[in-house]
C-alpha positions in Angstrom: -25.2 58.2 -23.8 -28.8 58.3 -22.6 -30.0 55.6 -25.1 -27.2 53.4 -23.7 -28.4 54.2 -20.3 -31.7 53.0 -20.9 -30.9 50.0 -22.9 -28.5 49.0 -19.9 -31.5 49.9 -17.7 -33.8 47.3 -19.7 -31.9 44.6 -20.0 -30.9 44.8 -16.2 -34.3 45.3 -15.1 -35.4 42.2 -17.3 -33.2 40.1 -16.6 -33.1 40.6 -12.8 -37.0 40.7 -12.6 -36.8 37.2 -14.1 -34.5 35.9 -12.0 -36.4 37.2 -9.4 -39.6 35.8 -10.2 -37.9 31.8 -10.9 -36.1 31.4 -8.1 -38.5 29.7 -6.1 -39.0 27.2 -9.1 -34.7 27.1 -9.8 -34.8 26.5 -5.8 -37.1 23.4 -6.2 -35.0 21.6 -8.6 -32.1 21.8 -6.2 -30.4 18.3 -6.9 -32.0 17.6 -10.4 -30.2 17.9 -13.1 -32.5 18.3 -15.9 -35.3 20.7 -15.7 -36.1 21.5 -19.4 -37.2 24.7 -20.9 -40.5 24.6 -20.0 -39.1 26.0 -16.5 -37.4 28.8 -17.9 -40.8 29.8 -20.6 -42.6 30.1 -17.1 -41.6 33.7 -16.5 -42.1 36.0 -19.4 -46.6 35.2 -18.7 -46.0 36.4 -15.3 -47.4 39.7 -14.7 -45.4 40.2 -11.6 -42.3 39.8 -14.6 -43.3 42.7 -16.2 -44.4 44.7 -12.7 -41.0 43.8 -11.5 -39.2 44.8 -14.5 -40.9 48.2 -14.7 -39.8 48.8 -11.2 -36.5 47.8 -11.6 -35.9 49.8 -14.5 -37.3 53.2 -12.8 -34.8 52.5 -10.3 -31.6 52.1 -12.8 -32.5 54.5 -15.0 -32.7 56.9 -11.4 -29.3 55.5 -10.2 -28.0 56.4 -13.9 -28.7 60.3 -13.3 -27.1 60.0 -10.3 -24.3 63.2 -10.0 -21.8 61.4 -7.7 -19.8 59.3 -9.4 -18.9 56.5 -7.2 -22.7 56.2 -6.0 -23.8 56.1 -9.8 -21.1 53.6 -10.3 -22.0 51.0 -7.4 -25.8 51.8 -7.9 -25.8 52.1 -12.0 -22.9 50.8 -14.0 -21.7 47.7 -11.9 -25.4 46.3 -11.7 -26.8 47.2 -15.4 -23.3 46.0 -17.1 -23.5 42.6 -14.7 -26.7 41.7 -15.5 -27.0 42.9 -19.3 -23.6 41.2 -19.8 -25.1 37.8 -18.1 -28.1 38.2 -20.3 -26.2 38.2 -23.6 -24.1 35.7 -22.6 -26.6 33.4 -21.9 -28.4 34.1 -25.0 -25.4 33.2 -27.4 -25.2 30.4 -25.8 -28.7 29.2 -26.2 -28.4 30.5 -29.4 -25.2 28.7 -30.3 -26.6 25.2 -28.4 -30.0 25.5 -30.7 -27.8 26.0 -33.7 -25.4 23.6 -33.1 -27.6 20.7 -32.1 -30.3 21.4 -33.8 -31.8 17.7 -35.3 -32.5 17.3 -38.9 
């Protein structure tokens, strides 16, 4: 159960440090429609990514050991399963898109 705590921890603390550190850019392009990938490849050469993630996941993987249960559940499971669960989801679809409409 602790390895699924921790892999819960780091793809919350990822994927919330990322979405922490584009939303200025995701703000800019309020009423465009197209904004390419080159926005979202931004992120993962930001050192304040990888600060932020580190931080984030010291604090999930804290909230996890947490003894009372409905303070671990707000603090740990509701957060790490929302944001893992986000992450996957939007890789599949990526992943599904790029296979699908890949060009010759």
């Amino acid at each position: 159960m602790n390895y699924l705590k921790a892999i819960l921890s780091g793809l919350a603390a990822i994927f919330l440090a990322y979405l922490v550190v584009l939303w200025p850019v995701l703000r800019q392009f309020n009423g465009h429609t197209a904004i390419g990938v080159d926005v979202l490849s931004l992120g993962f050469s930001s050192p304040l990514l990888w600060i932020l993630a580190s931080l984030f996941f010291a604090l999930f993987f804290a909230a996890g050991r947490i003894r009372n249960k409905p303070l671990k559940t707000f603090l740990f499971w509701i957060p790490a399963l929302l944001f893992s669960t986000v992450l996957v989801t939007f890789l599949a679809l990526f992943t599904c898109a790029l296979v699908r409409f890949r060009h010759p």
